[in-house]
Structure formats: structure tokens, C-alpha cells
KOLRO-201664 format. One record per residue (C-alpha): residue number from 1; x, y, z. Coordinates in steps of 0.02 Angstrom, whole numbers, plus 50000, padded with zeros to 5 digits. Example, Ala and Ser with C-alpha at 12.3 -4.5 7.8 and 13.67 -1.06 7.14 Angstrom:
KOLRO-201664
    i     xx     yy     zz
    1  50615  49775  50390
    2  50684  49947  50357
***
This chain:
KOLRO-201664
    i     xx     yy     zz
    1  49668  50089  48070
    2  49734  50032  47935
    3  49706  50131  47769
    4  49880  50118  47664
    5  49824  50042  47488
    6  49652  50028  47500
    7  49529  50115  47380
    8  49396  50207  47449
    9  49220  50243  47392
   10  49090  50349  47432
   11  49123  50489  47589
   12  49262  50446  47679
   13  49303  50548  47855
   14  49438  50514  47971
   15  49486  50596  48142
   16  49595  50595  48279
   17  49609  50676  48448
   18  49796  50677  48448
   19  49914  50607  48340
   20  50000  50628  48155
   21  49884  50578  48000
   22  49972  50543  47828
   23  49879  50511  47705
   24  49928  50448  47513
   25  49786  50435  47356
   26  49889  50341  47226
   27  49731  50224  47193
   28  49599  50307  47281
   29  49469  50394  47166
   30  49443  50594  47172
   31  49274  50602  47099
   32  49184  50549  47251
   33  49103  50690  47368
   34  49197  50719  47505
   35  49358  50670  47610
   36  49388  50743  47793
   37  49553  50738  47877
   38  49525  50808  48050
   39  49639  50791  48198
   40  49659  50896  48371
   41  49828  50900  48409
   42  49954  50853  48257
   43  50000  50856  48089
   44  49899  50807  47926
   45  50017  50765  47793
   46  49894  50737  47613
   47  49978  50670  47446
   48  49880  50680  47305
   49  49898  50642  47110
   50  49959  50774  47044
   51  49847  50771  46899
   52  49689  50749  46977
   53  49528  50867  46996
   54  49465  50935  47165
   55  49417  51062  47274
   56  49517  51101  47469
   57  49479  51170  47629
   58  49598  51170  47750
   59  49624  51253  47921
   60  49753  51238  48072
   61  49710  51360  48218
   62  49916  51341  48266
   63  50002  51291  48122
   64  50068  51325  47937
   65  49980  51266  47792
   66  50097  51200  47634
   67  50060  51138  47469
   68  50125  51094  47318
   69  49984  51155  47214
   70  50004  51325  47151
   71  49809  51321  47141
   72  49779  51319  47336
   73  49787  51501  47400
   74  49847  51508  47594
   75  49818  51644  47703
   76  49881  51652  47858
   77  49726  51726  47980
   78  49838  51790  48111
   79  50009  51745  48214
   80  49963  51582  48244
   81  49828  51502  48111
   82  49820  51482  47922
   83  49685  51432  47800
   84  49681  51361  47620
   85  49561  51358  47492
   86  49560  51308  47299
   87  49500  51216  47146
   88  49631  51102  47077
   89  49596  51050  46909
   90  49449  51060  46795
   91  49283  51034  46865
   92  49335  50969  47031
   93  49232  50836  47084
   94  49264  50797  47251
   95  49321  50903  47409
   96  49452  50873  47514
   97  49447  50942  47717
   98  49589  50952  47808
   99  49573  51020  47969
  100  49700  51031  48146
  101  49682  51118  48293
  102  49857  51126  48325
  103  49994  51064  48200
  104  50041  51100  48021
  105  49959  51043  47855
  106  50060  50966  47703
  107  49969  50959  47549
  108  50087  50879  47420
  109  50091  50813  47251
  110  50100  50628  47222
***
């Protein structure tokens, strides 16, 4: 699937069973509900404006959690898994879920 440069509207969800998922928002708009990022097994790498307005959830049951916004608090749940949650922003609009079973989640600024 092709998805590099395209602007999405309205829900967007996208999984995998097993495989890497990168994702970049340059032109996509944040003030629509709700994006999912789900895969099994393998990394979710997210880049988002860096001046844009929205809320996170992200989990990795084996993995790390990273992100370039200082507004994202990560907690790791126990030796293996790590969650994130936060508002970016002011009055976030939209919510982004990123979710792995097993492999690491890069939240970064774009």
C-alpha cells in the first residue's frame, strides 16, 4: 500500500501482521478523529509536524517507546513493554494510536 504523499481524510487505520510501518504527516491534516498504526511484529516509526495539535496512545508489549515531544509521557510497564500517552498542543483534535506487539515505537518531529 501505498500511502507516501497522499492526504488523508476522515479515520484512517492501518495494520500489519508483521513488518516495519513508517509513517510521515507533512500534508496530512491533524484535525480529523482518529489515526491507528497497529502492527504485530515490528516497528512503527510516526513523524509528525512539529507544530501541530493532538492527542497519543501508544503501546508495545516488547519494545521502547521514543519521542520527540516533551509532551508524551512514557512509562515503561515492566521489563519488556512501554506505554505513552499525551496532549500535544492546544486543543488536540485528533488522536493518534500506535500500537506493536513486539518492536519499538518512534514518535518524531517533522
Amino acid at each position: 500500500m501505498a500511502t507516501d504523499r497522499q492526504l488523508f481524510e476522515g479515520e484512517v487505520e492501518v495494520g500489519f501482521s508483521s513488518s516495519k510501518l513508517k509513517w510521515g504527516s507533512e500534508r496530512c491534516r491533524l484535525s480529523e478523529p482518529h489515526f491507528s498504526f497497529l502492527t504485530d511484529t515490528g516497528s512503527v516509526n510516526a513523524t509528525l509536524p512539529a507544530n501541530s495539535s493532538f492527542h497519543v496512545d501508544a503501546s508495545t508489549d516488547t519494545g521502547s517507546i521514543n519521542s520527540d515531544f516533551t509532551e508524551v509521557n512514557v512509562q515503561k510497564q515492566d521489563v519488556t513493554g512501554s506505554t505513552a500517552h499525551g496532549d500535544v498542543g492546544s486543543n488536540p483534535g485528533a488522536t493518534v494510536t500506535l500500537k506493536t506487539n513486539t518492536g519499538s515505537i518512534n514518535l518524531q518531529k517533522g
